[in-house]
C-alpha positions in Angstrom: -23.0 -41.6 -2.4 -19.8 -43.2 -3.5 -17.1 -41.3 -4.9 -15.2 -43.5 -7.7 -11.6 -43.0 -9.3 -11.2 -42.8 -12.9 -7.7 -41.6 -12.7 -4.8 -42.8 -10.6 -1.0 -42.5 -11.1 1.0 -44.8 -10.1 4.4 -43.2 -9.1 7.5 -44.2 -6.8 8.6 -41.4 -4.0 11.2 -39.0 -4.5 14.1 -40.9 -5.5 17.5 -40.5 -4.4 18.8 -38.5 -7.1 16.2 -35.9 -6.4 17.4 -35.5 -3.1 21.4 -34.7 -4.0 21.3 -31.3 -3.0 19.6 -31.6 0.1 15.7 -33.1 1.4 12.6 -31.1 1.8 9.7 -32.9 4.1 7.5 -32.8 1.5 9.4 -33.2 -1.9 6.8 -34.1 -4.5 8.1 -36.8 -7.1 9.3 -35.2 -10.3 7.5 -37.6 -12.3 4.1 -36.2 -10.6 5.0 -32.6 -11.0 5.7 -33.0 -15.1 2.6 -34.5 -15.4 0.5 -32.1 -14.2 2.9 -29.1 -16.0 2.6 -31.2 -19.3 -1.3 -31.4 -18.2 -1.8 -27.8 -17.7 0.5 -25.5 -19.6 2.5 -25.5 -23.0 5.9 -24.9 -24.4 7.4 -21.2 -23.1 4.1 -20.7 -20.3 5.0 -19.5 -17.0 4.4 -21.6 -14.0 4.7 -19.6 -10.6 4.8 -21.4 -7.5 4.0 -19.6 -4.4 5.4 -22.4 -2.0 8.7 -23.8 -4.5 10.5 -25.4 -1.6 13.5 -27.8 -3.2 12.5 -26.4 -6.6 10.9 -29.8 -8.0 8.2 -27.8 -9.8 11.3 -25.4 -11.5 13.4 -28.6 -11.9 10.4 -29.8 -13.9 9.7 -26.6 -15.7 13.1 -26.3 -16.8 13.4 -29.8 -18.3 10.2 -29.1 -20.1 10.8 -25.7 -21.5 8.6 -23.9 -19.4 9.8 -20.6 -17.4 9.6 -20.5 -13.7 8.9 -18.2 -11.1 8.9 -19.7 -7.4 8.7 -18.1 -3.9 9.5 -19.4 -0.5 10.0 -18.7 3.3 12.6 -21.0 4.2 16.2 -20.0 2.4 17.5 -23.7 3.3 15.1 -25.1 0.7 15.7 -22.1 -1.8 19.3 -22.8 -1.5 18.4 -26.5 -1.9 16.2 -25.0 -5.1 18.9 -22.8 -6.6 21.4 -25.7 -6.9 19.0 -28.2 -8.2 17.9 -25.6 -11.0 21.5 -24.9 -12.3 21.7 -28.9 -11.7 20.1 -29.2 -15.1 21.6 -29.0 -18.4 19.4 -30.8 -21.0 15.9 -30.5 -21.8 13.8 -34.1 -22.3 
């Protein structure tokens, strides 16, 4: 049987700007991450993210008023994280 797409995004990589504070192996786009949050939650839900890495999913969360609660093993990336979450100043 063949499986067929209705769905795809379209999005570029990581960009550059994401990556100011340091680079995770797997950094997600932001632009992929507020999709799905905008997708799945509403204004003032909690999103927890048991594998938070550079913070991209708190990043996001932040921007879209959303509270955050991320864990990781690795303190590089939840240094990497901390700085990108006080990073942000304005909500979209």
């Amino acid at each position: 049987m063949k499986s067929v797409w209705r769905d795809i995004w379209k999005m570029a990589s990581a960009n550059n700007s994401e990556k100011n504070f340091g680079k995770h192996p797997t950094q997600k786009p932001e632009s992929v991450v507020k999709r799905a949050i905008i997708a799945s939650t509403n204004v003032n839900d909690l999103v927890f993210d048991p594998f938070c890495g550079s913070g991209t999913t708190g990043v996001a969360c932040k921007k879209l008023n959303r509270k955050f609660v991320g864990i990781d093993n690795n303190i590089k990336y939840l240094n990497i994280a901390k700085k990108r979450l006080a990073a942000v100043t304005n909500n979209i």
